[in-house]
C-alpha positions as CSV (number, residue, x, y, z in Angstrom):
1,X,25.3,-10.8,-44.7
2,X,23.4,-13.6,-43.2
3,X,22.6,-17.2,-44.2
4,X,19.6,-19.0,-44.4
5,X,19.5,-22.7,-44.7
6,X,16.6,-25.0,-45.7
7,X,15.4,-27.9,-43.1
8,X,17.0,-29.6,-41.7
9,X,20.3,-28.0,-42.3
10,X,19.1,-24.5,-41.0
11,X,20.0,-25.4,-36.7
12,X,24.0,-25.6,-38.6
13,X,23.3,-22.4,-39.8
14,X,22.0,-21.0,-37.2
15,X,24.0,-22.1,-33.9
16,X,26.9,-23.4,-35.6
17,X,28.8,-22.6,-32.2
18,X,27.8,-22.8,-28.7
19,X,30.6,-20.5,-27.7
20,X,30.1,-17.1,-30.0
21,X,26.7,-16.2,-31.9
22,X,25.8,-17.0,-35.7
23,X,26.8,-13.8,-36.6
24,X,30.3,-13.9,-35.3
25,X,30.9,-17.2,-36.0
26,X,30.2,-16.4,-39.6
27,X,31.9,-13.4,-40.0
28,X,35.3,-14.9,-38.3
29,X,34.8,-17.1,-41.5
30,X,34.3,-14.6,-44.0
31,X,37.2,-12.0,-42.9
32,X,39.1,-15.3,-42.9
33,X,38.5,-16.0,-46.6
34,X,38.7,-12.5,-47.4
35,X,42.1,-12.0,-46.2
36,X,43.7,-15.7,-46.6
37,X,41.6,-16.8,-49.6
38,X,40.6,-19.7,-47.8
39,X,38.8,-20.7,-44.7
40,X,37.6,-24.0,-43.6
41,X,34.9,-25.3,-41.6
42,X,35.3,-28.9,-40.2
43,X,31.5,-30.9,-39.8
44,X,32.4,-32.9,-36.8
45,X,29.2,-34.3,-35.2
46,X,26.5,-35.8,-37.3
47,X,22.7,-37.1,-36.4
48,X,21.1,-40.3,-37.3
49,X,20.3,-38.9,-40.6
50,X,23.6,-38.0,-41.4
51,X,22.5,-34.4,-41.1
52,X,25.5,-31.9,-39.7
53,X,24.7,-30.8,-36.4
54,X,28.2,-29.7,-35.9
55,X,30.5,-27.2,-37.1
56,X,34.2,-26.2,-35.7
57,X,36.3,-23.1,-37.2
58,X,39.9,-24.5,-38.4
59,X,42.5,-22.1,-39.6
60,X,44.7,-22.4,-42.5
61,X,47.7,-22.9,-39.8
62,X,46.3,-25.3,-38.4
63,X,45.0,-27.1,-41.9
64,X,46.8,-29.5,-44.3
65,X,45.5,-30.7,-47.3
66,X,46.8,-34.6,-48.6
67,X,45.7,-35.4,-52.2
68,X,45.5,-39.2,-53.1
69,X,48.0,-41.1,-55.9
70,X,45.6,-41.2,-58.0
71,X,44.6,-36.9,-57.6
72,X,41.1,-38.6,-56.7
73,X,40.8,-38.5,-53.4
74,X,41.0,-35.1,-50.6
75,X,42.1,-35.3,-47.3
76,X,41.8,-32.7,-44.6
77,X,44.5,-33.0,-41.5
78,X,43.5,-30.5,-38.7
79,X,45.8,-29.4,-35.8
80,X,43.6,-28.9,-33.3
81,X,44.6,-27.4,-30.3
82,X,43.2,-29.3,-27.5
83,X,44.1,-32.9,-26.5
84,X,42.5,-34.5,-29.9
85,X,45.9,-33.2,-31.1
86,X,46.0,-33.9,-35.3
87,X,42.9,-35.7,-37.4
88,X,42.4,-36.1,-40.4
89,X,39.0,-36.0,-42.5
90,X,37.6,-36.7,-45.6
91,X,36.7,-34.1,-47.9
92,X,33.2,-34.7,-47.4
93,X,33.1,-33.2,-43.8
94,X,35.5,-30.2,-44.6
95,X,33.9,-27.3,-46.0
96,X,36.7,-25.4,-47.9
97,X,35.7,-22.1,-48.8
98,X,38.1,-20.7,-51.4
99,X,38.5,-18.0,-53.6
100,X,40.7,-17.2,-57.2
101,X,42.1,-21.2,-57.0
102,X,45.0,-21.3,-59.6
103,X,43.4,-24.3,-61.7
104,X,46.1,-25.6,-64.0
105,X,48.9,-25.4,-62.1
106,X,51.1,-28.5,-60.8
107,X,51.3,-30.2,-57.2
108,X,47.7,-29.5,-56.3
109,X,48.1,-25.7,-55.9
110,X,45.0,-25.0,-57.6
111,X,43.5,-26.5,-54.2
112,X,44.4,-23.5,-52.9
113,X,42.6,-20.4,-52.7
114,X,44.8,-17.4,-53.2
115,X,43.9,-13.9,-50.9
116,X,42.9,-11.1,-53.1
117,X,45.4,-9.1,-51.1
118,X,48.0,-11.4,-53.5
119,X,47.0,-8.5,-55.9
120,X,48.9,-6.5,-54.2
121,X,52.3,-7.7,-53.8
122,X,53.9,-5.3,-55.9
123,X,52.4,-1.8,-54.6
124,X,53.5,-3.5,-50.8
125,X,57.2,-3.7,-52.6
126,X,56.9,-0.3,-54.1
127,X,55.6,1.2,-50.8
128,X,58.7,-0.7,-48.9
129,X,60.9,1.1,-51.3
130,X,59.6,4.7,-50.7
131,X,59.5,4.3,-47.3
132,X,63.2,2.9,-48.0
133,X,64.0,6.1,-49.6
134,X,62.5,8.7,-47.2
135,X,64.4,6.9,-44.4
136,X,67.6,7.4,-46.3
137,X,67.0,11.0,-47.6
138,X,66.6,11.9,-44.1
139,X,70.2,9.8,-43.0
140,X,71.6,11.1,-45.9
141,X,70.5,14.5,-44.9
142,X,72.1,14.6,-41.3
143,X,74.8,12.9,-43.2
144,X,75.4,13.0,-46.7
145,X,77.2,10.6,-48.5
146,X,80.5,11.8,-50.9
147,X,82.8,11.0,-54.0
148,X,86.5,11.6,-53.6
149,X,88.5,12.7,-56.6
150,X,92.1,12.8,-56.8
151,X,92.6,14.4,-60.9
152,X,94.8,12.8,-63.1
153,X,96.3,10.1,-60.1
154,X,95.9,6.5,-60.6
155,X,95.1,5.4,-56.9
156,X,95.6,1.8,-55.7
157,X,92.7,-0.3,-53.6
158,X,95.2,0.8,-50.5
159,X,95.5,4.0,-50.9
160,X,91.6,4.7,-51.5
161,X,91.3,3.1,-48.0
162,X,93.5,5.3,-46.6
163,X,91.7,8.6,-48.5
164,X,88.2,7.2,-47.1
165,X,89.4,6.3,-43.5
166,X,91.2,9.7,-42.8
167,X,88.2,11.7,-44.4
168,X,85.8,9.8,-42.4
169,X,87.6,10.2,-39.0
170,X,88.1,13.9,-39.8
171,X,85.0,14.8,-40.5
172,X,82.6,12.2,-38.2
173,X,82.2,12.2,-34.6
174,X,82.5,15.5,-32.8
175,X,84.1,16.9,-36.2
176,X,80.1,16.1,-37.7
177,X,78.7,19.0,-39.2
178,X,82.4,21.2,-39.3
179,X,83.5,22.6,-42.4
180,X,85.6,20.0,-44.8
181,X,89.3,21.5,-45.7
182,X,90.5,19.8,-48.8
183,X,94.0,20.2,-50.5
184,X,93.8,21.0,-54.4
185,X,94.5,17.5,-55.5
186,X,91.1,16.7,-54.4
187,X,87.7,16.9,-55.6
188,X,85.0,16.8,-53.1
189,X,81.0,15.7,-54.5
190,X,77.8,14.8,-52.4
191,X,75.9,12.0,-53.7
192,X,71.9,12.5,-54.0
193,X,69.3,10.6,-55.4
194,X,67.9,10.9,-59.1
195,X,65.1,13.4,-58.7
196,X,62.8,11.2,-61.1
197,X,62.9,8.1,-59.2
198,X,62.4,10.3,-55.6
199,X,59.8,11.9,-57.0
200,X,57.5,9.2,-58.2
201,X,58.3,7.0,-55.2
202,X,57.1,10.1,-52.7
203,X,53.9,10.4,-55.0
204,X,53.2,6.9,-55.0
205,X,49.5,6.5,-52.8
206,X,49.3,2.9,-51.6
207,X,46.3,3.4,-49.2
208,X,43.2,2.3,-49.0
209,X,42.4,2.5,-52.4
210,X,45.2,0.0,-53.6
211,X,43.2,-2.6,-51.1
212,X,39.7,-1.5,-52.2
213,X,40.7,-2.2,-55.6
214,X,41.4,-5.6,-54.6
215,X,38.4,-6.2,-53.5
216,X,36.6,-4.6,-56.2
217,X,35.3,-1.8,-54.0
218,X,35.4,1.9,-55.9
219,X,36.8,4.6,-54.2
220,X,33.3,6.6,-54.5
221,X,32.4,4.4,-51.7
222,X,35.4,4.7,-49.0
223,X,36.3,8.6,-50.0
224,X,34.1,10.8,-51.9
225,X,36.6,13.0,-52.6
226,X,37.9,10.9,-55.6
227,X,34.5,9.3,-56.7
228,X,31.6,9.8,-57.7
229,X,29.5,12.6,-55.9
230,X,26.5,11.7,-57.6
231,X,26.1,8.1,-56.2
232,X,22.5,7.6,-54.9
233,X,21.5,4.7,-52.1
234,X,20.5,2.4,-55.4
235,X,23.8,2.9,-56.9
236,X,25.7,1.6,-53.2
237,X,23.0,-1.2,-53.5
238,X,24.2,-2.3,-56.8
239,X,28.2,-1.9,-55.4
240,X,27.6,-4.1,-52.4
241,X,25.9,-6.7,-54.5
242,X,28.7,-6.8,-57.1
243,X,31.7,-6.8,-54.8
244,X,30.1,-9.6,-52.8
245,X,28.5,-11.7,-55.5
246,X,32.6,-13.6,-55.9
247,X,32.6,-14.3,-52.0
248,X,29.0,-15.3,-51.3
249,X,29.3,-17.9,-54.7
250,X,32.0,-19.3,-53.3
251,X,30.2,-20.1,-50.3
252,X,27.1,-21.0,-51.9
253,X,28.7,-23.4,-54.3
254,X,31.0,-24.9,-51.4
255,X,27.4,-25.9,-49.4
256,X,26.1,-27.5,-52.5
257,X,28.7,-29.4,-53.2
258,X,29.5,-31.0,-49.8
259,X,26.1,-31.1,-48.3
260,X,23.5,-30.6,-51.8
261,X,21.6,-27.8,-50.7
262,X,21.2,-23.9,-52.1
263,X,22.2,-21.6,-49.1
264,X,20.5,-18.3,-49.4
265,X,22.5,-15.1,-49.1
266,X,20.5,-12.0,-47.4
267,X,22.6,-8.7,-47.4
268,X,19.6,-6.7,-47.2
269,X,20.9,-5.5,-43.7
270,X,23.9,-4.2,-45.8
271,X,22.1,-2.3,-48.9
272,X,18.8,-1.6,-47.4
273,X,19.1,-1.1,-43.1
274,X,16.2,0.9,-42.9
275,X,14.5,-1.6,-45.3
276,X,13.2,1.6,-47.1
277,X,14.1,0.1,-50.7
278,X,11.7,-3.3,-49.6
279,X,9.0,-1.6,-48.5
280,X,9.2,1.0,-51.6
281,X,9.1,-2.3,-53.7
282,X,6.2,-4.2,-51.9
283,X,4.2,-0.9,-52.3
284,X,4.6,-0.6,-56.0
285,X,3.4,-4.5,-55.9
286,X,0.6,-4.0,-53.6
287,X,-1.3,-0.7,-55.1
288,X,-2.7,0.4,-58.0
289,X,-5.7,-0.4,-60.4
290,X,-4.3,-4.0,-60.7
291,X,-2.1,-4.8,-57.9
292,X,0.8,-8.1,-58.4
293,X,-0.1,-8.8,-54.5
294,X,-3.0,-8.8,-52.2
295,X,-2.4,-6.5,-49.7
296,X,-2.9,-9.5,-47.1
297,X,-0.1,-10.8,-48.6
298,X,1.8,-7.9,-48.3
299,X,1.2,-7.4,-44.8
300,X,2.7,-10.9,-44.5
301,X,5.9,-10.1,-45.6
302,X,6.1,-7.1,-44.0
303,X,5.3,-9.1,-40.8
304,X,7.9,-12.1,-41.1
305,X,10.4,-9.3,-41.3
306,X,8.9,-7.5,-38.7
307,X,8.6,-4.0,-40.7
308,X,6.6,-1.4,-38.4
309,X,6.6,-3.8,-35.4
310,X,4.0,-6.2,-37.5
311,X,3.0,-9.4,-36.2
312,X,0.8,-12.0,-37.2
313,X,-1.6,-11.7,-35.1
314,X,-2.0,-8.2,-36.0
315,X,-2.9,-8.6,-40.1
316,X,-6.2,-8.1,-41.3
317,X,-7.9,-10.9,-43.6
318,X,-9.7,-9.1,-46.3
319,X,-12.6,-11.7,-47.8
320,X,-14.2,-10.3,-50.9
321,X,-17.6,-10.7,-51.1
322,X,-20.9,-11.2,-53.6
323,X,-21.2,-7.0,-52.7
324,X,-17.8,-6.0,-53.3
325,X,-17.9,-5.4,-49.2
326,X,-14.8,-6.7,-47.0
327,X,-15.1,-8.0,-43.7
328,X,-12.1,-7.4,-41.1
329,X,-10.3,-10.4,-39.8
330,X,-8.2,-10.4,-36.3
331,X,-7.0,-6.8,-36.0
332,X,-5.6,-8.3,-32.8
333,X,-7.8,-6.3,-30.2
């Protein structure tokens, strides 16, 4: 996924850090938003034109948000950890990227993004309790837990203590394991867990499909064993495009908000690597009885993306003449 800003904004863009490259810097912020549901981006130098010329990465630890009396007015206070210890700054030079806000709900939480991962809460508890379970089958296995039963006795708290403590010393210890001698008056039981509940806890899958699910990837696409076995290179196309379209419009509409301009989103280098799919397309455009696109043009684009190891100087300039001839341009020889 890579951004492209217009000028003036693009140098931002582009070297937003001097310490890691654009493509780091960017993706720190993404994973960031992903997995938090919110990621900020503090403008902190300006030119003469009021143009951002500097960006610093600020995590949501080290971020506070203060709304005004009057739920007018943001207020960003950053942590930092060097000496400029904590700032504050107006909303205007914080670029909060959020996702799945709660609007509606009281005491500014909807200024919040929320982590798709929140999704999840419930298959994490249901996964804690399985894992909960097979720890205690196997305990309960090495040693089991029993029920005493002493037939028609009414035993007081007391005595029950006393029952417990001298079976537990007899049979714990060195004794683990031996055979348990009971008189007649007693009724010995071993506890186990209701095979229903054990059952559906040990079948319950939270894996990497709970999480794709969150993130509205299909399973087709992380195992092909559960998906679809027909999905073609188009179909992927149209996946990475839909699960991204939420996270790149919340980037997008973040940028025009605080600084009025449309960033645009490439993610060709994610659905077409080989750029196969463009070049297919530019084709159909450029051929034919009644081509959409000279094929000047054509080689154009293909140069600015550098397709074939294309350059400028290496397109021909076709120039129709009175004959229906062509003369070549520059072949660059």
């Amino acid at each position: 996924m890579d951004f492209n800003a217009p000028i003036p904004y693009d140098k931002m863009i582009n070297h937003p850090s001097n310490l890691i490259s654009k493509f780091s810097y960017w993706q720190a912020v993404v994973s960031q938003l992903l997995l938090a549901g919110n990621a900020y981006v503090v403008i902190t130098e300006r030119d003469d034109h009021n143009i951002p010329i500097k960006l610093e990465y600020a995590s949501p630890s080290q971020t506070s948000i203060i709304l005004s009396d009057d739920s007018q007015n943001l207020t960003y206070q950053i942590t930092w950890n060097d000496d400029r210890g904590q700032k504050k700054y107006a909303a205007s030079d914080v670029l909060h990227f959020r996702l799945m806000s709660p609007y509606g709900q009281s005491e500014g939480n909807y200024l919040i993004g929320m982590s798709p991962l929140y999704s999840l809460q419930k298959d994490v508890a249901m996964q804690e309790q399985s894992k909960h379970l097979a720890l205690n089958t196997l305990v309960n296995a090495i040693n089991p837990s029993f029920t005493i039963t002493l037939p028609n006795v009414q035993v007081s708290k007391e005595d029950k203590d006393k029952v417990r403590d001298s079976f537990q010393e007899a049979n714990s210890g060195e004794n683990a394991g031996k055979t348990i001698v009971l008189d007649q008056s007693a009724e010995l039981k071993v506890l186990s867990v209701d095979s229903d509940v054990a059952n559906f806890l040990n079948n319950y899958d939270f894996s990497q499909s709970q999480i794709a699910k969150a993130f509205l990837i299909p399973n087709s696409v992380l195992d092909d064993r559960k998906g679809d076995q027909q999905s073609n290179i188009a179909d992927i196309g149209d996946f990475y495009v839909n699960s991204l379209s939420p996270y790149i419009n919340a980037m997008k509409s973040e940028f025009e908000l605080k600084l009025g301009i449309d960033i645009k989103v490439d993610i060709t280098n994610a659905t077409d690597l080989t750029n196969n799919k463009f070049i297919s397309q530019l084709a159909t455009f450029a051929t034919g009885r009644t081509p959409a696109i000279p094929a000047e043009l054509a080689q154009k684009i293909l140069a600015s993306k550098g397709i074939f190891g294309l350059k400028a100087k290496d397109i021909t300039t076709v120039t129709d003449t009175k004959g229906g001839e062509t003369k070549g341009g520059n072949t660059g020889n």
